[in-house]
C-alpha positions as CSV (number, residue, x, y, z in Angstrom):
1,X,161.6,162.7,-7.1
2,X,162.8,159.2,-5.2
3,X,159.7,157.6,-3.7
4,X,160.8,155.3,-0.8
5,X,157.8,152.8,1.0
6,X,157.5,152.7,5.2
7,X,157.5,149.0,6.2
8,X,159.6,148.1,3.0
9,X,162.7,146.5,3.2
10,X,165.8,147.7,1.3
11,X,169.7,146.5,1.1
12,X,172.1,149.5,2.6
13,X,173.5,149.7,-0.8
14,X,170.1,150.8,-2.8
15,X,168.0,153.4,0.4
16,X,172.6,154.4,1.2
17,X,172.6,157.5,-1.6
18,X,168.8,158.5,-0.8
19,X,168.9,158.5,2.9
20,X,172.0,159.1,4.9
21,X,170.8,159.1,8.3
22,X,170.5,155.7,10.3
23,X,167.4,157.2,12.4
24,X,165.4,156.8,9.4
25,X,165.5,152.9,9.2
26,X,165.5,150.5,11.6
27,X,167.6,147.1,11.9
28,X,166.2,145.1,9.5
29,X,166.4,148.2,6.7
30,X,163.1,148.9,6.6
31,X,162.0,152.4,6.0
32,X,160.5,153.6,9.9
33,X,159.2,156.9,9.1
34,X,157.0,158.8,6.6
35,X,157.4,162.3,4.9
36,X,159.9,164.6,2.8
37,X,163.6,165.1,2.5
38,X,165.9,167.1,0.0
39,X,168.9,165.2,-0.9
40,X,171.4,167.6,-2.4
41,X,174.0,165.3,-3.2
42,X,171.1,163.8,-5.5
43,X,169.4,167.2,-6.0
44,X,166.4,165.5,-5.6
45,X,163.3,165.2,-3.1
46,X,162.9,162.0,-1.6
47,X,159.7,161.6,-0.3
48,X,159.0,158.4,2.0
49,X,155.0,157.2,1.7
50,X,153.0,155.2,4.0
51,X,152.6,151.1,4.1
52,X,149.1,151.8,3.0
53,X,149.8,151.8,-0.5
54,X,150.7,148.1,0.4
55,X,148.8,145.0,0.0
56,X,148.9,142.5,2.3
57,X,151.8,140.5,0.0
58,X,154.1,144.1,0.3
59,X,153.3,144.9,-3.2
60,X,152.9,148.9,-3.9
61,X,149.4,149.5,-5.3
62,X,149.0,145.8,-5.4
63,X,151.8,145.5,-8.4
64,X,155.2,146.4,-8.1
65,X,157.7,145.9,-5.9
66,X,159.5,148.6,-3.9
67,X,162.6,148.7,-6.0
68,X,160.5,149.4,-8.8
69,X,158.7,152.7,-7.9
70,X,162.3,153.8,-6.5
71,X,164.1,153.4,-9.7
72,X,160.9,154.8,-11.2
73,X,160.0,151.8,-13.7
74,X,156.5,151.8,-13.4
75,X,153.3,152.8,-15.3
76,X,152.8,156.8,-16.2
77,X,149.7,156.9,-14.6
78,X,151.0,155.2,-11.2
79,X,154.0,157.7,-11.1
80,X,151.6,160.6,-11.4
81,X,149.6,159.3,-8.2
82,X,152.1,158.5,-6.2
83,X,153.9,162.1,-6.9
84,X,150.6,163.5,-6.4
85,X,149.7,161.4,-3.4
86,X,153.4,162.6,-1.5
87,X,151.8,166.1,-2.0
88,X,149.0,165.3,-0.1
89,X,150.6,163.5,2.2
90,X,153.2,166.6,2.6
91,X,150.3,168.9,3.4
92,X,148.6,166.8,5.9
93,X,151.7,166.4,7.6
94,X,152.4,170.0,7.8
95,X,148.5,170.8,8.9
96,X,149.1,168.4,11.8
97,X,152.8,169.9,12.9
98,X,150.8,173.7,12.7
99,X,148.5,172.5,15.0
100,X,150.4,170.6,16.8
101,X,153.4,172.9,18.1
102,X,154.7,170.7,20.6
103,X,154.6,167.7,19.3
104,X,157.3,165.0,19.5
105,X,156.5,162.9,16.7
106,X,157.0,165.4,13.6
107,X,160.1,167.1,12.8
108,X,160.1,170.0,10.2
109,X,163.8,171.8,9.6
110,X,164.5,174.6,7.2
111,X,166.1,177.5,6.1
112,X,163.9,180.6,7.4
113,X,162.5,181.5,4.2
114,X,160.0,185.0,2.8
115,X,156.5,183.4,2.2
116,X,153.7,185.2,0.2
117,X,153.2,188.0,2.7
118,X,156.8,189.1,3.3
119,X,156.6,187.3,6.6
120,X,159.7,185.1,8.2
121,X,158.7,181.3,8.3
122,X,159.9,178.1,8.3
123,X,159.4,176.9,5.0
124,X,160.2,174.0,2.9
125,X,161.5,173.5,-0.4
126,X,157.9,171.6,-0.8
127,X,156.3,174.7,1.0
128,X,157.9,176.9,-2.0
129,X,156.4,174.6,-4.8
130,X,153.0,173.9,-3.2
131,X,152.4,178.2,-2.9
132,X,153.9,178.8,-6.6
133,X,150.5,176.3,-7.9
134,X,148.2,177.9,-5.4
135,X,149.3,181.2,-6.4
136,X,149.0,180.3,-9.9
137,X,145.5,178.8,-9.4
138,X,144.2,181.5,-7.7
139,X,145.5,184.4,-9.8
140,X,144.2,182.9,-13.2
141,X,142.4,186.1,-14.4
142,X,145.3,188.1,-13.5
143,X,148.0,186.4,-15.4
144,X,146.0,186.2,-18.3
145,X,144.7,189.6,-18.5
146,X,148.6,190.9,-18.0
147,X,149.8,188.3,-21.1
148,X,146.7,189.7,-23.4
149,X,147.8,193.6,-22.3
150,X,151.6,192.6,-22.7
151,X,150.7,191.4,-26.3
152,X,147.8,194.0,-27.2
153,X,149.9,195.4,-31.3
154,X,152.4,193.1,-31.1
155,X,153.7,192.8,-34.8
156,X,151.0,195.1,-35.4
157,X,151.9,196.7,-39.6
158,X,153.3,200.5,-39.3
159,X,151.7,200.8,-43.1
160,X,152.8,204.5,-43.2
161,X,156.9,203.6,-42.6
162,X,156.1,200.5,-45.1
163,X,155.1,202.5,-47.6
164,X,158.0,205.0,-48.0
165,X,160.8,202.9,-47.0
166,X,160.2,199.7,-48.9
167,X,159.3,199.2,-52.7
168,X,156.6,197.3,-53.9
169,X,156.4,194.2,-56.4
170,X,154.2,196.0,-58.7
171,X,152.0,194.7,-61.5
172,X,150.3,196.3,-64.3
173,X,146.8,196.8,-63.3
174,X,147.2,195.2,-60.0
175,X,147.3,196.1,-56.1
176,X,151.3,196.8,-55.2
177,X,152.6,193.9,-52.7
178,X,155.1,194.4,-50.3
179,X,157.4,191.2,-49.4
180,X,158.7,193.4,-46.5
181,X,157.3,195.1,-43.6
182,X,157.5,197.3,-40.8
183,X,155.9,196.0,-37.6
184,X,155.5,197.3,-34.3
185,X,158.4,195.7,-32.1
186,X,158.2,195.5,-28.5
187,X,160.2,197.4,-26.2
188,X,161.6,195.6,-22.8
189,X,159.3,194.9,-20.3
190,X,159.9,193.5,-17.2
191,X,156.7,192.1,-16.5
192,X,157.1,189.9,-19.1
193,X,160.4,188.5,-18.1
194,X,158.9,188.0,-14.5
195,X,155.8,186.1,-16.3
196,X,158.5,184.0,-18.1
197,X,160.4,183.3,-15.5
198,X,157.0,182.1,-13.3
199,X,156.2,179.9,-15.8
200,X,159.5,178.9,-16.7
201,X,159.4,177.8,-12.6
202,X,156.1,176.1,-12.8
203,X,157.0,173.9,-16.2
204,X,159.9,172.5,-14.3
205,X,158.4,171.4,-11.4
206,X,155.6,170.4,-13.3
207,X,158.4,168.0,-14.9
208,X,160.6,167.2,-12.3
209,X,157.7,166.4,-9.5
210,X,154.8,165.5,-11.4
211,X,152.9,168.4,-10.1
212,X,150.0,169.0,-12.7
213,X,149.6,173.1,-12.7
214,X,148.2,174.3,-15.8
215,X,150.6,176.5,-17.7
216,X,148.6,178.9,-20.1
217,X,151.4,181.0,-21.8
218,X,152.4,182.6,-24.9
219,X,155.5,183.3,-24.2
220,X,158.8,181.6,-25.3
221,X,159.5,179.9,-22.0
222,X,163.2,179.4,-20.5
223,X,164.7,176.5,-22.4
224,X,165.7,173.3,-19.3
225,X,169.5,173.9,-20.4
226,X,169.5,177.3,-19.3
227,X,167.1,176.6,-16.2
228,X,169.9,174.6,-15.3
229,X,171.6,177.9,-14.8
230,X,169.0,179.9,-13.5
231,X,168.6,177.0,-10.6
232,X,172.7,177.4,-10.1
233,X,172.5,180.8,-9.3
234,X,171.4,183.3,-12.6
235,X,167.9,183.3,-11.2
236,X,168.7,184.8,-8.4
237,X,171.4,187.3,-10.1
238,X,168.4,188.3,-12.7
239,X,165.8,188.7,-10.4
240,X,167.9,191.0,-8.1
241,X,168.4,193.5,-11.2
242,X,164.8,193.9,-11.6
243,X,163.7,193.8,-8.4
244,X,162.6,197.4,-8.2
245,X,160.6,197.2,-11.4
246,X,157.6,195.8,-9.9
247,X,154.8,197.9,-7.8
248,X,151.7,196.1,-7.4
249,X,151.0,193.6,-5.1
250,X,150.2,190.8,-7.1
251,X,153.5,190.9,-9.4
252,X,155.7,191.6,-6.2
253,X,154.0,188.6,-4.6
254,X,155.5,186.8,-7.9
255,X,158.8,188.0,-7.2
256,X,159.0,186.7,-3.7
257,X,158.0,183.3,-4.6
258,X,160.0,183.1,-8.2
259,X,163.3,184.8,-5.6
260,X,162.6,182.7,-3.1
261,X,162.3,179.1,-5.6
262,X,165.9,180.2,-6.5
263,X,167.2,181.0,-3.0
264,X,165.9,177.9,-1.5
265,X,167.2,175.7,-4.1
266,X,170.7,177.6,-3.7
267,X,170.6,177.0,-0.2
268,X,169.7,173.6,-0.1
269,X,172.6,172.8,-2.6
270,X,175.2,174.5,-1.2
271,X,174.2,173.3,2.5
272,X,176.8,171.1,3.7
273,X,173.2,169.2,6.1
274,X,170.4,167.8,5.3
275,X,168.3,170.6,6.6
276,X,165.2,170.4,4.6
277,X,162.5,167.9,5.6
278,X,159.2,166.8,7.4
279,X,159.2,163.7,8.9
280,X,156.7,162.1,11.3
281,X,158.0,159.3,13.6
282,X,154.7,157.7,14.5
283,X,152.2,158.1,11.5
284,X,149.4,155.7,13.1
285,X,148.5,158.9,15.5
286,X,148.6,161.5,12.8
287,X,146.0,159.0,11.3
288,X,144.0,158.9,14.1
289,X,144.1,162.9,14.2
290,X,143.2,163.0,10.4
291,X,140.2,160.3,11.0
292,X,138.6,161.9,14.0
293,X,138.7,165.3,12.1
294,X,136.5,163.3,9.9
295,X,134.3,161.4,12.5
296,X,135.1,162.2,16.3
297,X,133.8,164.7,18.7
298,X,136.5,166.9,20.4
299,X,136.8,166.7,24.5
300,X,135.3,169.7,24.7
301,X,132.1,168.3,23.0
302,X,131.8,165.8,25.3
303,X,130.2,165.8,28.6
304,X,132.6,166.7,31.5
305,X,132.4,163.0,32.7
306,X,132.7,161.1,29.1
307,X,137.3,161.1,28.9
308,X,138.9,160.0,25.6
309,X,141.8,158.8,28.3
310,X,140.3,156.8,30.4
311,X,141.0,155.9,33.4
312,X,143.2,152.9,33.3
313,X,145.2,155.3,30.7
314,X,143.5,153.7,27.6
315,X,142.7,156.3,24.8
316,X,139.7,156.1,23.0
317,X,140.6,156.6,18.8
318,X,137.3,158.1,18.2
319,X,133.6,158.7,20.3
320,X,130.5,160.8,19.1
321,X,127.1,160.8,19.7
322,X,124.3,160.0,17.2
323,X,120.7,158.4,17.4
324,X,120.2,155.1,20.0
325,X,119.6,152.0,18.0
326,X,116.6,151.7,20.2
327,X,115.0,154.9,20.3
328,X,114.9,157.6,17.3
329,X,114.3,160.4,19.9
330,X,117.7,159.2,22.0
331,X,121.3,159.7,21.7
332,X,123.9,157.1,22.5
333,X,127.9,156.7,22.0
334,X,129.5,155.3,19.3
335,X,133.2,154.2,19.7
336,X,136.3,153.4,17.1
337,X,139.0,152.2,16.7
338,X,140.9,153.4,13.6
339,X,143.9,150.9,12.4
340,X,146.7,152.1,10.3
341,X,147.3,148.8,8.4
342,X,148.1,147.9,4.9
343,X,145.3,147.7,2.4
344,X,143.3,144.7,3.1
345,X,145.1,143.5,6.2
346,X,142.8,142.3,8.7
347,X,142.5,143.6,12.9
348,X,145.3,141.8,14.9
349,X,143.5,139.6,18.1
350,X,144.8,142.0,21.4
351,X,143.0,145.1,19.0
352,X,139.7,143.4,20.0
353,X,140.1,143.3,23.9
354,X,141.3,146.5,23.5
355,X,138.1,147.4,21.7
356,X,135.7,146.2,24.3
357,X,137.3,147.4,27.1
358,X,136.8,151.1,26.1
359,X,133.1,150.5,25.7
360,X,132.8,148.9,29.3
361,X,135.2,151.8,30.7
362,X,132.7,154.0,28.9
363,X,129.8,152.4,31.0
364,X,131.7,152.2,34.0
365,X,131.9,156.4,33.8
366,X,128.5,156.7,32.9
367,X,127.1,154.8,35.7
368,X,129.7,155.9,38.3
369,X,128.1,159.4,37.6
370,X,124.5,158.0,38.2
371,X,125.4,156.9,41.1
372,X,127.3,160.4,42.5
373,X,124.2,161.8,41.1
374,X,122.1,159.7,43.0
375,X,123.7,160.5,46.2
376,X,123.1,163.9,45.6
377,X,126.8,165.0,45.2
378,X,125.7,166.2,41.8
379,X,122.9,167.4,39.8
380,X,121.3,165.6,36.9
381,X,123.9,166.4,34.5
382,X,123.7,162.4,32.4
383,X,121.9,163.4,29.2
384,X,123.1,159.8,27.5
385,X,122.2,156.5,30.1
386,X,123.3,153.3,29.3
387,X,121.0,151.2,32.1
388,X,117.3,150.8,31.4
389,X,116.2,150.6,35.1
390,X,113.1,149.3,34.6
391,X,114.5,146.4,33.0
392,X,118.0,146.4,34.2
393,X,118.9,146.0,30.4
394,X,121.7,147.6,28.9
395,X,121.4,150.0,25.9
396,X,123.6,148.7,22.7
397,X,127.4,151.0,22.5
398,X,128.0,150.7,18.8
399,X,131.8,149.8,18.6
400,X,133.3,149.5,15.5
401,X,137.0,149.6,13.6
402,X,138.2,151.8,10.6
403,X,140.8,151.0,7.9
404,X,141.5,151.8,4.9
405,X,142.7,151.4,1.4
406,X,143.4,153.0,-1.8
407,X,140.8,153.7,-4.3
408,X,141.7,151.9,-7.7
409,X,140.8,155.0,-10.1
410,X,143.4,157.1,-7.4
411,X,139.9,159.1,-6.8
412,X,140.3,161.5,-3.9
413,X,136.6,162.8,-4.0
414,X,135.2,159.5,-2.7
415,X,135.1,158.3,0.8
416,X,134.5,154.6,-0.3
417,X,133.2,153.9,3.2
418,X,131.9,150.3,3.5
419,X,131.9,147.3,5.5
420,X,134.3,144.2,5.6
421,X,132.3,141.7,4.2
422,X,134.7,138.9,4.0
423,X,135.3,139.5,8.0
424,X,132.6,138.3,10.4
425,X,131.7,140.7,12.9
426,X,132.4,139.7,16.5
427,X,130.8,139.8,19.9
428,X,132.2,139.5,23.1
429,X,129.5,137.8,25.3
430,X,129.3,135.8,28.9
431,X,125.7,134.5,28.4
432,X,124.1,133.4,25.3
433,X,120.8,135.2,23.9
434,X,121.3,138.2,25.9
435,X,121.9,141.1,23.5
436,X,121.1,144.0,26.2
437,X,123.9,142.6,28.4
438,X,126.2,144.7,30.4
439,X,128.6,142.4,28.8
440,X,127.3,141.7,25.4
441,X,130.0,144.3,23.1
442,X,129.4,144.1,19.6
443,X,132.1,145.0,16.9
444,X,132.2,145.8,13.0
445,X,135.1,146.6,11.0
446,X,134.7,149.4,8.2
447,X,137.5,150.2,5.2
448,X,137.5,153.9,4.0
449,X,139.0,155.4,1.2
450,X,142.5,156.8,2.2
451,X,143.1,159.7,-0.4
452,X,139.9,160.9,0.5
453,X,140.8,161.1,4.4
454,X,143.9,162.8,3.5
455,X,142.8,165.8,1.2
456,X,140.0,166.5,4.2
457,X,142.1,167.1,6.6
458,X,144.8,168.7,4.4
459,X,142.5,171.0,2.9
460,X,140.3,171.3,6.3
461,X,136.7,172.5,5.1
462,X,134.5,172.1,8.1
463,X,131.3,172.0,6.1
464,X,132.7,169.4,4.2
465,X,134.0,167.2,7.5
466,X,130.5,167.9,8.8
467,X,128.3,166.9,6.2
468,X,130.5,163.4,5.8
469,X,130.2,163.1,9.4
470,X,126.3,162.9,9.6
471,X,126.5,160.7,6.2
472,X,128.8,158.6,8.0
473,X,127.1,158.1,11.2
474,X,123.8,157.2,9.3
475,X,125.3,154.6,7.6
476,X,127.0,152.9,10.8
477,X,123.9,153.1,12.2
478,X,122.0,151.4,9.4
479,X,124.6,148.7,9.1
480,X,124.4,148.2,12.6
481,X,120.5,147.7,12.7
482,X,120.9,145.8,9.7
483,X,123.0,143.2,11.6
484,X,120.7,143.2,14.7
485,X,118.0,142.5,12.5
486,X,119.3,139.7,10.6
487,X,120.5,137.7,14.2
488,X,117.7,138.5,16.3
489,X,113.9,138.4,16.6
490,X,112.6,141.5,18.1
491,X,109.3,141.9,19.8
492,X,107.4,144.5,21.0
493,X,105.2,143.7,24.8
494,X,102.6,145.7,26.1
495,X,101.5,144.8,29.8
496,X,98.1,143.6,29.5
497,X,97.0,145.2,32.8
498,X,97.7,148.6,32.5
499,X,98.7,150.0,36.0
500,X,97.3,152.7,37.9
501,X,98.8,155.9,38.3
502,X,102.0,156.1,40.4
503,X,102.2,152.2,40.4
504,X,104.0,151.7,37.3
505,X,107.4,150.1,38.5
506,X,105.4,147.6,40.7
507,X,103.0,146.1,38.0
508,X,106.3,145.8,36.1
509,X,108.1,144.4,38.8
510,X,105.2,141.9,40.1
511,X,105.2,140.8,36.3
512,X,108.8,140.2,35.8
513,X,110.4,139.1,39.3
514,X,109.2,135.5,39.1
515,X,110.5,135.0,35.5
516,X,113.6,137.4,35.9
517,X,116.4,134.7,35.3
518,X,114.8,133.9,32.3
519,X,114.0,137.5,30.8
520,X,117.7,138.8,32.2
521,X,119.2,140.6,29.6
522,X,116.5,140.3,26.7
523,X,114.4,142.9,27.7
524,X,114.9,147.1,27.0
525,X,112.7,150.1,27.5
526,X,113.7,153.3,26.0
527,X,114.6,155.7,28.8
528,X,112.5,158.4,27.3
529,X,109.4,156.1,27.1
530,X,107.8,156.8,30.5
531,X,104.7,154.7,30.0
532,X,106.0,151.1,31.3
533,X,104.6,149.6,28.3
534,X,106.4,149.4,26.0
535,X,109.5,147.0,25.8
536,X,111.6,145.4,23.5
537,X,112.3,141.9,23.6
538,X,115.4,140.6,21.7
539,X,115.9,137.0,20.9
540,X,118.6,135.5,19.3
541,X,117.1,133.7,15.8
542,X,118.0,130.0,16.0
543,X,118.7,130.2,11.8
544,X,121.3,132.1,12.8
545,X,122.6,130.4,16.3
546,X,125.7,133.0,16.7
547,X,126.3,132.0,20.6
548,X,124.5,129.0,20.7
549,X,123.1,125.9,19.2
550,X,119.9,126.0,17.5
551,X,118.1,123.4,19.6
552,X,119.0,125.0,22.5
553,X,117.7,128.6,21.4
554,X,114.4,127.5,20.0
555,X,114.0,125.6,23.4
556,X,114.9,129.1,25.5
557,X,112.9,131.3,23.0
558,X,109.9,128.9,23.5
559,X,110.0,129.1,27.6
560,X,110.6,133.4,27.4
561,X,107.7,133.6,25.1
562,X,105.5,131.3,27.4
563,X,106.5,132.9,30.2
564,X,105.7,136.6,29.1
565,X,102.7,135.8,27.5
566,X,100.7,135.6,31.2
567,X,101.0,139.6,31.9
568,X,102.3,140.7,28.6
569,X,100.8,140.9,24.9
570,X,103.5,140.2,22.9
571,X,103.4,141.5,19.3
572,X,105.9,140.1,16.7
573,X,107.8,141.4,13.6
574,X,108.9,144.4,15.1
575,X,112.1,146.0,13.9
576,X,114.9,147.3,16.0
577,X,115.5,150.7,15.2
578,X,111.8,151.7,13.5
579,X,109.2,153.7,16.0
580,X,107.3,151.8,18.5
581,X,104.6,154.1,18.1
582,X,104.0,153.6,14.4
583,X,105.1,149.8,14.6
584,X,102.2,149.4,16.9
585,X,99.8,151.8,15.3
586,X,100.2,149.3,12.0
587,X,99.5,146.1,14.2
588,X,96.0,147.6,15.7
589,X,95.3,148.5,12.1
């Protein structure tokens, strides 16, 4: 197996006898696409792995160089990942090409082949190998209840035939000892020879492409000079001759696969094209399709007015809904952006315009549909508001991005997920101190594990997606909160003269209108809190002074504070993201 790096450079002379087509590189020799290929003139698979086993100084798995993993002179462990990890990548491709059919971005070409059920498909050498394992991990029992029945008296002592046709060593007074025996020999059986030749299979690839299928056999397997021959053409020959010897399902489901390793491998070498690969032009989308299997709602889930292509043609990576950061008993979008970088390489400057503008194009759809609702061309069909109109404060869109990088102990049962500390989080703001801005947009960056992204979606358990999805929404969520509550000081203000019944908005009004300038942007009330209350009042903490100096913060907070206190109790130490209720339950106690 040849491993060859996307984003790598390479001279003509060392990617010529690997890869023979000039579509696969572009002009500078680097390596533009990622997947499989059989080279026959090699008889080799040349698999072609993505720049995120990269660091940001071009080094694979932060210590060799490309030339090394392609002439193979790197650690044992290493090799066995990265043949292991173009397995996984191989199957993710092939899950996203199957459900995919008319894609433009993934090419798959073979031979039409016999899979496991007898039916035609389009299968790859790789397609061949990866059933032979699952076959041989799912049939476990079977194969070793057939090798224990195969070799139930084998060598057993025919004492009766011992005893009349050989003579003894015989001592005085002692027991007679025989120095030669009889022993039951075994006749031809052609289960066997198909068990020997399924191992024999297995043990090479095992070898050749660092596959790690456990071989638990007896028998004296095929020695790897005569392989050589069953691979040029004997396999095929033999397994012709007994073809008719087999009757139950599981051993003719042997056959097919052992017949159709040998035919494959025939066909491949004696094909004057390279006709066997998978090959995806434009892995950053596959990577956004494994990552919202992970994270993202479908269309479908969405409400009929939320788009993933928006309308000035920008497509949102990733949306779902989850818990408000203001209310526990509201829902609000959550937006991302996943980047398909190098391990450690940090979110290029145009990424975060880009970012913000799908959460204001988010808002712009949600209020263009209050306002057709308004006008009665529609019913109340907006479950999710972004305005508090009470307020006229905007509810917070958490907006994040997601990269990745490569566990060190090559652990594929870990998602890793955390945030970049080393990277500040941005905002994009027009006025200082005004958090529930319509133009306030907040962004995080997250790294996830990428071995764990690709065996979810190559394997594709949805109660496994699911229950990392909820996992992985609480966290953003906590993170998020986290952040607020380290930057800001948030307050909770109850109006001092409670209003009479049907007069709510006007006490509020009469009570903010004079000081609305001041207030603009720093006050929320939780659309499903109805009593006119209860807000939230979010100022920015001068220790921190993100969009402003601290002077001139402690001088605003000061006059918002004074100014409130006339018509509103203001009760301090509240935390964004905890119950109003039960924060001001704890206060009167």
């Amino acid at each position: 197996m040849k491993i060859l790096i996307e984003n790598c450079s390479y001279y003509n002379s060392e990617i010529a006898p690997f890869l023979r087509a000039n579509h696969l590189i572009d002009d500078k020799g680097k390596v533009r696409v990622i997947g499989y290929l059989y080279n026959k003139e090699q008889k080799d698979c040349v698999f072609l792995l993505p720049k995120v086993i990269l660091d940001v100084h071009d080094k694979v798995l932060g210590k060799y160089e490309p030339l090394d993993v392609l002439s193979g002179s790197i650690d044992e462990a290493d090799t066995t990942f990265l043949y292991s990890f173009s397995i996984w990548m191989y199957r993710a491709l092939n899950r996203y090409n199957q459900e995919n059919k008319e894609n433009k971005i993934v090419k798959k070409h073979s031979i039409s082949s016999v899979d496991t059920s007898s039916n035609i498909v389009n299968s790859t050498f790789v397609d061949i190998i990866l059933a032979l394992e699952r076959l041989a991990n799912e049939n476990k029992n079977f194969l070793l209840f057939t090798m224990q029945h195969l070799n139930a008296g084998y060598k057993k002592i025919l004492w009766t035939q011992t005893i009349s046709r050989r003579q003894p060593l015989l001592r005085k007074g002692k027991t007679p000892i025989y120095l030669d025996f009889f022993t039951k020999k075994k006749t031809i059986d052609y289960n066997e020879e198909l068990l020997i030749i399924f191992f024999s299979i297995l043990r090479y690839i095992n070898k050749k492409y660092g596959t790690n299928t456990h071989i638990s056999s007896n028998f004296d397997l095929i020695p790897d000079y005569l392989f050589e021959k069953y691979l040029d053409g004997y396999g095929l020959l033999r397994l012709q001759e007994i073809k008719y010897k087999y009757f139950s399902d599981r051993t003719l489901q042997i056959w097919r696969l052992c017949y159709e390793f040998f035919n494959k491998s025939e066909q491949i070498r004696s094909s004057n094209q390279a006709e066997d690969y998978l090959l995806a032009y434009k892995f950053d989308r596959i990577f956004e399709a494994m990552v919202d299997n992970l994270i993202g709602f479908k269309q479908e889930e969405l409400p009929e007015y939320i788009k993933k292509k928006q309308e000035d043609d920008k497509i949102i990576d990733h949306i779902f809904i989850y818990r408000s950061l203001t209310n526990l008993n509201q829902d609000t979008y959550y937006i991302a952006d996943s980047k398909y970088y190098p391990t450690g390489k940090g979110t290029e400057g145009t990424s975060f315009f880009k970012q913000y503008t799908y959460a204001r194009n988010l808002r712009h759809e949600i209020m263009t549909e209050i306002l057709k609702q308004r006008k009665g061309l529609k019913n109340d069909n907006v479950k999710i508001y972004c305005l508090d109109e009470k307020t006229e404060g905007y509810d917070i869109i958490p907006n994040f991005f997601l990269s990745t990088f490569v566990d060190n102990n090559f652990n594929y049962d870990i998602d890793g997920i955390k945030r970049r500390e080393e990277e500040q989080d941005t905002r994009f703001v027009h006025f200082s101190n005004r958090l529930f801005d319509r133009e306030t947009l907040l962004l995080s960056h997250y790294d996830i594990n990428f071995l764990y992204v690709i065996k979810q979606y190559a394997i594709n358990n949805e109660c496994c997606n699911k229950a990392f999805s909820y996992k992985i929404y609480k966290i953003f969520r906590n993170d998020i909160l986290k952040r607020l509550n380290y930057e800001y000081l948030f307050y909770v203000l109850e109006l001092k003269q409670k209003p009479e019944h049907g007069k709510e908005q006007k006490r509020l009004n009469d009570a903010l209108d004079p000081i609305f300038r001041l207030v603009n942007g720093k006050l929320f009330c939780p659309k499903k809190d109805a009593s006119y209350t209860n807000l939230i009042l979010a100022l920015e903490n001068p220790e921190r002074h993100i969009t402003a100096s601290k002077e001139d913060l402690e001088k605003e907070n000061l006059n918002v504070l004074t100014a409130l206190e006339k018509d509103f109790i203001i009760h301090k130490g509240f935390k964004i993201g905890d119950s109003i209720e039960d924060f001001l339950k704890k206060t009167a106690e």
